[in-house]
C-alpha positions in Angstrom: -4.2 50.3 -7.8 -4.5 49.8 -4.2 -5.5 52.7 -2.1 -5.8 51.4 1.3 -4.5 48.9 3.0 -5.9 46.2 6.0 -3.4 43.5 6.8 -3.9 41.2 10.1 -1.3 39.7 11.6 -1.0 37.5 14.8 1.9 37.7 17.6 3.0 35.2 19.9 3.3 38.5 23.0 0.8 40.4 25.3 -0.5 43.4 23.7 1.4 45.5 25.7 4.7 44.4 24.2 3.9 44.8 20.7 3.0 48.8 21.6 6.4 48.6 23.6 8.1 47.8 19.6 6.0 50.4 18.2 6.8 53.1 20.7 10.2 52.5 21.9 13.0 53.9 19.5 15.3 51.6 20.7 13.5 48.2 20.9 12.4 48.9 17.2 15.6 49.7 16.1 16.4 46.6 17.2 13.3 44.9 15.9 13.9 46.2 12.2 18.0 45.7 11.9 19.8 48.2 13.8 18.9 51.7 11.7 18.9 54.8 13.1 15.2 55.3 14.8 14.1 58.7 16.6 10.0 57.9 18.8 8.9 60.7 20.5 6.2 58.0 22.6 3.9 60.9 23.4 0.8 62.0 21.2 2.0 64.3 19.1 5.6 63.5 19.2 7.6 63.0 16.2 8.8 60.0 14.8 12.0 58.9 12.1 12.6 55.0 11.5 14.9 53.2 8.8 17.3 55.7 9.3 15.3 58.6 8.7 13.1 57.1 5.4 9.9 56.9 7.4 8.8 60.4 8.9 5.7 61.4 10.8 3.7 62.0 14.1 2.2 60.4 16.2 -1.7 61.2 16.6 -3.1 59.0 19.2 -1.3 56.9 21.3 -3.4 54.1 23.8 -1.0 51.9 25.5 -1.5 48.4 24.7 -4.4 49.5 22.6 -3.8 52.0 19.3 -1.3 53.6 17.9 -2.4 56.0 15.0 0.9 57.5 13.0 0.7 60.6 10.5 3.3 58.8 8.4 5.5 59.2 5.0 8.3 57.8 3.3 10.8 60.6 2.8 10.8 61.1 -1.1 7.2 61.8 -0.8 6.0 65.6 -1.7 6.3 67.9 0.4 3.5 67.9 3.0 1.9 64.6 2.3 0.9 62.5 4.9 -0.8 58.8 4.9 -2.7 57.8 8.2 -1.7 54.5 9.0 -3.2 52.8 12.1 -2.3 49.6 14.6 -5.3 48.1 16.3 -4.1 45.9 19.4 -6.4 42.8 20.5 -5.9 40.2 23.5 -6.5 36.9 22.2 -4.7 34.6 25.1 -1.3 34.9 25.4 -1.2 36.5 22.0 -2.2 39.6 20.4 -3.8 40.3 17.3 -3.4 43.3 15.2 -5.8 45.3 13.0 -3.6 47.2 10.7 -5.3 50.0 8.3 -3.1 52.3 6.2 -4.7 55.1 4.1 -4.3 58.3 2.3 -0.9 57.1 0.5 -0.4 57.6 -3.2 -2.0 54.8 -4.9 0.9 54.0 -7.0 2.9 53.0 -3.7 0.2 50.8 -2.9 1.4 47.1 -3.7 5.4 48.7 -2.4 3.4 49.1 0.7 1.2 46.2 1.0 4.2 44.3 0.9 6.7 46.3 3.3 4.4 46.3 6.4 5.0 42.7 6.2 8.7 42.8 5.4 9.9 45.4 7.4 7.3 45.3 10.5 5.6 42.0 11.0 7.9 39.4 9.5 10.9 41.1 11.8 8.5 41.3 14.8 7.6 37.9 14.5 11.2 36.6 14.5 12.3 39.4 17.3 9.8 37.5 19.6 10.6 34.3 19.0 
């Protein structure tokens, strides 16, 4: 069972534009395929992607730097929350990002290992080209 998760990925795009994806409701709407997607961009603001399937706050918001999410998956229970975190790093012309998610039911681990990629990084990748 997995119980956290720490993925790196690299992006051909300044670090500020990869918080822009994160951040903006509808640049990562567009990103991800067009679902519904509800950011409130300030700390503490609210946030619903995938049409309302991912729910949760956000905690800390650096621009170009961090974001840090209270974040769920709708069918969840009631009231629990995973922390997941994005870590932004100029390296060139491209950014690297630290990606830590914890505090998710260790069943959904492997599910989730493999979504960040499918449903964040692989369509952020194409997105930028």
């Amino acid at each position: 069972m997995i119980n956290t998760i720490h993925q790196e990925v690299e992006f051909n795009a300044s670090p500020e534009r990869i918080y822009e994806i994160l951040t903006d409701s509808k640049q990562f709407s567009e990103v991800t395929g067009g679902a519904p997607t509800d950011i409130n961009a300030e700390a503490g603001g609210t946030f619903s992607c995938f049409g309302g399937m991912i729910l949760g706050r956000n905690i800390e918001l650096v621009p170009g730097v961090r974001v840090v999410q209270a974040w769920r998956v709708k069918n969840w229970p009631e009231g629990l929350y995973s922390i997941a975190k994005f870590e932004l790093t100029e390296q060139g012309s491209k950014t690297k990002l630290f990606f830590d998610h914890v505090g998710f039911p260790e069943a959904e681990g492997e599910h989730l290992a493999a979504g960040w990629g499918a449903n964040y990084w692989s369509p952020i990748e194409k997105y930028l080209g």
